[in-house]
matplotlib code that plots the C-alpha trace (Angstrom):
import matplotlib.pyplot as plt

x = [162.6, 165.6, 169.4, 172.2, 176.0, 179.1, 182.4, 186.1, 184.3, 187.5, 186.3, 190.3, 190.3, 188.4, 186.9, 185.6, 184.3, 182.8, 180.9, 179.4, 177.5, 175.7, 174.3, 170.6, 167.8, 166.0, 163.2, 161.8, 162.8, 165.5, 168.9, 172.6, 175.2, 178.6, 181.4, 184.1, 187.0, 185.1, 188.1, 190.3, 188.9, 185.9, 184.9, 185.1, 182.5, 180.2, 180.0, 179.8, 177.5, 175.3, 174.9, 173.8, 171.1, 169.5, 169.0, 168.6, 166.2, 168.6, 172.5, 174.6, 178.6, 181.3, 184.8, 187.2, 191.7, 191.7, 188.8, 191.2, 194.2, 195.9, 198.6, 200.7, 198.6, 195.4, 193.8, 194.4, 191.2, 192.1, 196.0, 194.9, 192.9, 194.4, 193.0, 189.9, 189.7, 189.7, 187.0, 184.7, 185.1, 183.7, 180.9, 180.0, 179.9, 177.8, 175.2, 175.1, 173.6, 171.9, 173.8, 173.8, 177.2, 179.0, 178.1, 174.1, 171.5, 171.1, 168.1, 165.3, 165.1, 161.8, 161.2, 159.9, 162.4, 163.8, 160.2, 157.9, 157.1, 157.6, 160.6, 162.8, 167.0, 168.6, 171.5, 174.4, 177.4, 180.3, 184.0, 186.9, 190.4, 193.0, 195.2, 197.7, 196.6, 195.7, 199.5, 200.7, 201.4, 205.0, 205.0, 205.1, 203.5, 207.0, 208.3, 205.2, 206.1, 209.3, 207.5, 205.2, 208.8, 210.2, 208.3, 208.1, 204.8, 204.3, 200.6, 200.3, 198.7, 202.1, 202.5, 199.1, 196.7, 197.7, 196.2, 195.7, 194.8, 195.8, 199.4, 199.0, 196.1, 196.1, 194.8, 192.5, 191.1, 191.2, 188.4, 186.6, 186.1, 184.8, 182.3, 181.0, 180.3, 178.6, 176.2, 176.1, 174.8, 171.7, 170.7, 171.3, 168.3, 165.7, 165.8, 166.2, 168.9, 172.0, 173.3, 177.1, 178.6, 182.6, 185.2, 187.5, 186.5, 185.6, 187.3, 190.8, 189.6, 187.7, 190.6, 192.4, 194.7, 197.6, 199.5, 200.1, 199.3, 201.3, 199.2, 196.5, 198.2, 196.2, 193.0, 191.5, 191.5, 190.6, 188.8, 185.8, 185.8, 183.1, 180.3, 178.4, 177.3, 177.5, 175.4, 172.9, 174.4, 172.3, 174.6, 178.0, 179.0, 182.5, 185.3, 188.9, 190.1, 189.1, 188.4, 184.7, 183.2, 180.2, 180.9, 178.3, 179.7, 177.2, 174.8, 175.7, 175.9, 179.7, 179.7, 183.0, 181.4, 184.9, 184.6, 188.0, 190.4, 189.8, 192.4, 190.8, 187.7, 188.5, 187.5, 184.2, 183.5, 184.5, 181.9, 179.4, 179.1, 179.2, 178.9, 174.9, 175.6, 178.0, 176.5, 175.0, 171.9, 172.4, 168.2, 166.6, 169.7, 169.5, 167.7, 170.0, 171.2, 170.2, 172.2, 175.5, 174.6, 176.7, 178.1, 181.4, 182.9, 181.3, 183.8, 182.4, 185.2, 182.9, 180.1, 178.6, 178.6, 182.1, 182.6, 185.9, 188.5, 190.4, 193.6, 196.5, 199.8, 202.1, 204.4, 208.1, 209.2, 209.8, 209.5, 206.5, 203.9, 200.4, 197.2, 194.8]
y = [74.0, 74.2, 74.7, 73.5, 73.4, 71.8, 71.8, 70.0, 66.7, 64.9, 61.6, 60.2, 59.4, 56.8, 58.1, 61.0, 58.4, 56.6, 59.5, 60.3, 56.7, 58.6, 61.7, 61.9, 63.1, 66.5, 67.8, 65.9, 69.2, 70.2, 71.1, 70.6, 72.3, 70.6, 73.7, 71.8, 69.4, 66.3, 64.3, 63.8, 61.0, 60.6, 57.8, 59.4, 62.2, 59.5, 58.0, 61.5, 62.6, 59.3, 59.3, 63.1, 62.8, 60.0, 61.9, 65.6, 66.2, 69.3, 68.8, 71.8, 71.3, 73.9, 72.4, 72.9, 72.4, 69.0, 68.0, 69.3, 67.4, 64.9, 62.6, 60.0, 57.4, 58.7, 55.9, 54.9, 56.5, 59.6, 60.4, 62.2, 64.5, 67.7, 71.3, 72.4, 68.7, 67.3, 70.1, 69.1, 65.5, 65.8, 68.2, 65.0, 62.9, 65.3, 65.8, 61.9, 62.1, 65.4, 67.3, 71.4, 72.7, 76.2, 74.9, 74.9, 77.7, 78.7, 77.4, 80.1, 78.7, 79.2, 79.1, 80.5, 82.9, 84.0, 85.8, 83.0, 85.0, 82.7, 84.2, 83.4, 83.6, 82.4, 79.7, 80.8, 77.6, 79.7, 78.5, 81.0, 79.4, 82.3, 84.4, 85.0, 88.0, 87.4, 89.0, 92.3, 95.1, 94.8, 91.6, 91.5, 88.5, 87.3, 87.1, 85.8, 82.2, 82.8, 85.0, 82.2, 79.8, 82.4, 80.3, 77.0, 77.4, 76.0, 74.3, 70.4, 72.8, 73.8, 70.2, 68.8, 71.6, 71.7, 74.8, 73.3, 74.3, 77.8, 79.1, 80.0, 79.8, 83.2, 83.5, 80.2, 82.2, 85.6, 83.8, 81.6, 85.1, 87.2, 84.2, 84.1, 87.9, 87.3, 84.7, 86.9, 90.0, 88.0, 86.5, 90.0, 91.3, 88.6, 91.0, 88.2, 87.8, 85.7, 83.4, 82.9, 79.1, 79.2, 77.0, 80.2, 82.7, 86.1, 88.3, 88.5, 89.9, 86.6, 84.5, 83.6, 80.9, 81.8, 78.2, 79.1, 82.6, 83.2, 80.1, 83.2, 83.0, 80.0, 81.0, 83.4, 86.5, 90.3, 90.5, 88.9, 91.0, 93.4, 90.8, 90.6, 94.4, 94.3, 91.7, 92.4, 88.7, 87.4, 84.8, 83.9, 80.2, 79.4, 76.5, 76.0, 77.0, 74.8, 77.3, 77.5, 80.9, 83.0, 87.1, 89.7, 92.4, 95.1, 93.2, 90.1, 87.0, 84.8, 81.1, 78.9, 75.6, 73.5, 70.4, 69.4, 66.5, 64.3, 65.7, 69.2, 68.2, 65.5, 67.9, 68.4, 65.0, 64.4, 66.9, 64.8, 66.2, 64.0, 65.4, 65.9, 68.7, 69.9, 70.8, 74.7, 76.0, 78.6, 79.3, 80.5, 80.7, 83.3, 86.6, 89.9, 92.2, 95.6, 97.6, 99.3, 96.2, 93.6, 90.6, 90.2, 86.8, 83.9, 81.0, 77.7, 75.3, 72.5, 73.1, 75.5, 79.4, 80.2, 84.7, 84.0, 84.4, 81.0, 80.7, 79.2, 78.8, 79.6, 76.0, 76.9, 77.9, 74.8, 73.9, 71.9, 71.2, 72.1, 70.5, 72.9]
z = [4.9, 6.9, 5.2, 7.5, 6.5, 7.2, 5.5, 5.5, 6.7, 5.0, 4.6, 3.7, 7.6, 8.5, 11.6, 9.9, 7.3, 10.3, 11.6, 8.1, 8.0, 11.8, 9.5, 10.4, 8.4, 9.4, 8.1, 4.8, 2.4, 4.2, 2.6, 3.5, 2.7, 1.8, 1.6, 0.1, 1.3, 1.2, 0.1, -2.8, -5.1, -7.1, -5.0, -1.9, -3.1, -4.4, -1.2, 0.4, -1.9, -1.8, 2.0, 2.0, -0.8, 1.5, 4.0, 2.8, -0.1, -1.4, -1.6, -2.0, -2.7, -3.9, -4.3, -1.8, -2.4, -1.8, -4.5, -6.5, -5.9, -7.9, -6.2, -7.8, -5.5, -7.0, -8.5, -11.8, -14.0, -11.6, -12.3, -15.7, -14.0, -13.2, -12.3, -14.7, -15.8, -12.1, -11.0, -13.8, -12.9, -9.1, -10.5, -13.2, -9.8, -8.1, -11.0, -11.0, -7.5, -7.5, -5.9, -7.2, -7.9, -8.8, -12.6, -12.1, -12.2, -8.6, -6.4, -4.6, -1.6, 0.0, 4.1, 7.6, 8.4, 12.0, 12.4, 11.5, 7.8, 4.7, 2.8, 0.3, -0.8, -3.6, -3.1, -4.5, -4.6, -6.1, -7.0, -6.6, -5.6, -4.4, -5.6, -3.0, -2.4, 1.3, 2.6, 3.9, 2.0, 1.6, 0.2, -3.2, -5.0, -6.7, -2.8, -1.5, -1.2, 0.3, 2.7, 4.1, 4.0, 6.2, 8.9, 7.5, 5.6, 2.6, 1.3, -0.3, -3.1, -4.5, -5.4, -5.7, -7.2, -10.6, -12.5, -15.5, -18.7, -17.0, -16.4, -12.8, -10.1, -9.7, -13.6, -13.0, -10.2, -12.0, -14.5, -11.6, -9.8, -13.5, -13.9, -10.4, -10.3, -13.8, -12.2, -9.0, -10.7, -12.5, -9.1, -7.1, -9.5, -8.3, -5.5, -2.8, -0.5, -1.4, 0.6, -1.1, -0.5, -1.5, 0.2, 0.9, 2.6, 0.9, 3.6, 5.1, 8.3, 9.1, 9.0, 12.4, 12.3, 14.8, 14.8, 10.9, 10.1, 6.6, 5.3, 4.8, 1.1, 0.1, 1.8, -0.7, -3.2, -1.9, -5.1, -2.9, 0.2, -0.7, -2.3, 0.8, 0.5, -3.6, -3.6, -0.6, 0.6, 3.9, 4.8, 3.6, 4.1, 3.4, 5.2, 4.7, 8.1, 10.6, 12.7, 13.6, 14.2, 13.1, 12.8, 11.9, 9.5, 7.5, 8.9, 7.2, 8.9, 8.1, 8.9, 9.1, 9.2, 9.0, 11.0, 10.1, 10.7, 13.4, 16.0, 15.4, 16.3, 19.0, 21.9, 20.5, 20.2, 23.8, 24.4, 23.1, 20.2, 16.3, 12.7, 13.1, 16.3, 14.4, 11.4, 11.2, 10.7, 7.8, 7.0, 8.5, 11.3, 14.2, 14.2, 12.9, 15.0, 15.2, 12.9, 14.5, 17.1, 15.6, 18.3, 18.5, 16.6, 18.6, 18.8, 18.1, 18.7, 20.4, 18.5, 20.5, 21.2, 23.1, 23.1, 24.5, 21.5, 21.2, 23.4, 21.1, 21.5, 18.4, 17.9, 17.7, 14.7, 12.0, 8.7, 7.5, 4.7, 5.7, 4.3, 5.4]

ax = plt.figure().add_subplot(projection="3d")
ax.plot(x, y, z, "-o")
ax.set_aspect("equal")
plt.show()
């Protein structure tokens, strides 16, 4: 039983769509791993959702922002849907395929591991949001938005994430975080390893996105950056950025499995690559290092292993709306 993982497959383009009719089966009790951003209608998860259970006998999604989003073109039986109501709508859609979800008991997954030993880790699909809290020290959380305006950045969440029934998303993910260390304290005494699924990432320090580096605000709470030692994590999975990398830190292994929007991942492609290469192998995944031995982050921009950091060049300062 293999687990593979991909995330930010957004499905609203058409040549993303395109590519997610190629998905392959693996192995016949193999698992996939969808880390949020599938798209932003019910119908587009359905079909997402549809496609994977063919050809993956375990299904694993966590919400990502733009599940979440309701626009005035949403369609009709949609445009009621906002925040809590909206999140419990894709995880009806998901349980209507099979698909496990931040709302179900979490799965023991049983397999060979990296020595050829049967072992076993418990699946842990967790929901968090952010809290803004991902900013420098100075920056109070009042001035935080007009910090990341300072160079133009401002998230389609400000508008299209509604928080609802909750005042704020920083309370909506003050309560997403208390009930996930709830369910992450029951499943840390099985004993087994964890391997954490959330759409954000869990640390700050993983984060690289130079082109817009105050968008950090919507990528995440520091209320998560110790759960990979609290909870004896072996993997953490988590999207969002677009940025593909793997890092080793403690001793646990972090995967960025974005594959993003169709520009981002154009080079790839040109590199032969298509949504089945590009998906990544999370169990039983590469042997650990030795401790105090820890790689540095390897780069996966096409797909594959690159050590060099990324070269990118900052775009003149403007003012835009990111959908990250």
């Amino acid at each position: 039983m293999k687990l593979w993982a991909i995330a930010d497959i957004h499905l609203s383009f058409k040549s993303n769509r395109d590519e997610w009719a190629k998905l392959e089966s693996r192995g016949e009790d193999d698992g996939l791993i969808l880390a949020g951003d599938v798209g932003e209608s019910l119908k587009t998860l359905n079909e997402a959702f549809e496609v994977a259970k063919q050809r993956f006998k375990h299904v694993f999604w966590v919400p990502g922002n733009h599940e979440l989003y309701t626009s005035a073109t949403a369609p009709e039986d949609e445009l009621h849907l906002r925040g809590e109501a909206k999140y419990m709508a894709c995880v009806m859609a998901a349980k209507k395929h099979g698909v496990l979800t931040p709302e179900d008991d979490f799965m023991t997954w049983i397999y060979e591991n990296e020595d050829g030993i049967q072992a076993g880790a418990v699946i842990c699909p967790v929901f968090t949001l952010y809290d803004y809290s991902f900013r420098p020290d100075h920056v109070t959380r009042e001035g935080a938005l007009d910090w990341a305006m300072e160079e133009g950045i401002r998230a389609t969440d400000e508008s299209l994430l509604y928080p609802t029934p909750y005042s704020s998303r920083d309370e909506w993910c003050n309560r997403l975080v208390q009930q996930c260390e709830t369910k992450l304290d029951r499943a840390a005494e099985t004993g087994l390893p964890l391997v954490i699924i959330n759409h954000w990432p869990l640390r700050e320090d993983t984060i690289f996105i130079p082109k817009v580096p105050r968008f950090t605000l919507w990528c995440g709470t520091k209320k998560t950056e110790n759960w990979h030692k609290k909870y004896h994590a072996k993997v953490i999975v988590t999207g969002h950025l677009h940025v593909r990398r793997t890092d080793w830190i403690d001793g646990v292994r972090f995967e960025e499995v974005s594959l993003g929007y169709p520009r981002q991942w154009k080079e790839a492609k040109d590199a032969g690559n298509d949504v089945n290469t590009m998906m990544r192998e999370i169990l039983p995944g590469p042997h650990p290092p030795e401790p105090g031995m820890e790689p540095p982050t390897a780069w996966r921009g096409l797909g594959t292993i690159e050590l060099e950091r990324p070269q990118v060049r900052r775009p003149m300062l403007r003012r835009y709306t990111t959908t990250t």
